[in-house]
N, C-alpha and C positions, 0 to 999 in steps of 0.2 A: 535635460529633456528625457533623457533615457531611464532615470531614477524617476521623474514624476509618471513615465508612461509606467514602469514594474508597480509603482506602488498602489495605480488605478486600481493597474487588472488584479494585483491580491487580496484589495479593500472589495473588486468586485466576485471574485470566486464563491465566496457566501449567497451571491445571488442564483448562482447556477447549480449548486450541489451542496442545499443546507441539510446534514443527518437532522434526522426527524425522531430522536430519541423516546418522545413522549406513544410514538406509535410501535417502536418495539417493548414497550413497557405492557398497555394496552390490550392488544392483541398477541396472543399467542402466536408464535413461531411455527411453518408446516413441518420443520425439522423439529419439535418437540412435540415427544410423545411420551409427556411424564404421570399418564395415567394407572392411577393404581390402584387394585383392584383391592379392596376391601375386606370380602367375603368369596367365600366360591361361588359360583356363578352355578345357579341349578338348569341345566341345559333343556330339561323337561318343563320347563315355564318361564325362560329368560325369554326377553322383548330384543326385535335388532338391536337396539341401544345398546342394552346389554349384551348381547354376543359378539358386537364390534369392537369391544373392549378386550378381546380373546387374542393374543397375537395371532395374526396370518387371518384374521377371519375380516372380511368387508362386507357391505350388505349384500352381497348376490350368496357370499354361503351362510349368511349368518340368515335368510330366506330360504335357502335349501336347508336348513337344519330345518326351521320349523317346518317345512313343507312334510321333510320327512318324519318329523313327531308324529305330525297330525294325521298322515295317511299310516301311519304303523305305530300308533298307540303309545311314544314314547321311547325311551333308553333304557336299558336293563343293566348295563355295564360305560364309563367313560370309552372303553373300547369299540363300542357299538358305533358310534362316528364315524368311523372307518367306513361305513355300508352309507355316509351320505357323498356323492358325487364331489373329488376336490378336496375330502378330506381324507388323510393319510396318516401314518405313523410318525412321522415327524411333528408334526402338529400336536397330535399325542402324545409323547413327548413334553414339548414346549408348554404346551396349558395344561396337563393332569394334576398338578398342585392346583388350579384354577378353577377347575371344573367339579360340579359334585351332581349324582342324579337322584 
């Protein structure tokens, strides 16, 4: 009795916890971010799309960058970033290979 009851419940385990490999295949992972950036990213006319692609940048500063273009005419230097809200030397840093104005 005891061996036919072990044998149910492991024939029935499949029913309660099948991996679902074909949707890790599918859909991307939230832990991968193996996006790679191409070209430099020109900060004086990149789209959110494109500045979310910046390490550290999400769309609330990748909106403050353009807010800030468009009220003061642009970049002059990748260090000009500094002067938007949130973005720092570090960040500068991290994307200046990235970035071109």
């Amino acid at each position: 009795m005891k061996k036919y009851l072990l044998a149910t419940l492991v024939a029935a385990l499949p029913l309660f916890s099948t991996p679902s490999f074909a949707n890790d295949i599918s859909e991307p992972s939230a832990s991968v971010s193996a996006v790679v950036i191409q070209q430099p990213i020109d900060v004086n006319k990149a789209t959110i799309e494109q500045l979310v692609l910046l390490k550290g940048i999400g769309k609330k500063k990748a909106q403050a960058i353009i807010d800030y273009r468009s009220e003061n005419g642009g970049f002059i230097s990748v260090d000009d970033l500094t002067n938007v809200k949130g973005i720092g030397d570090r960040f500068i840093e991290n994307n200046r290979h990235l970035i071109k104005i």
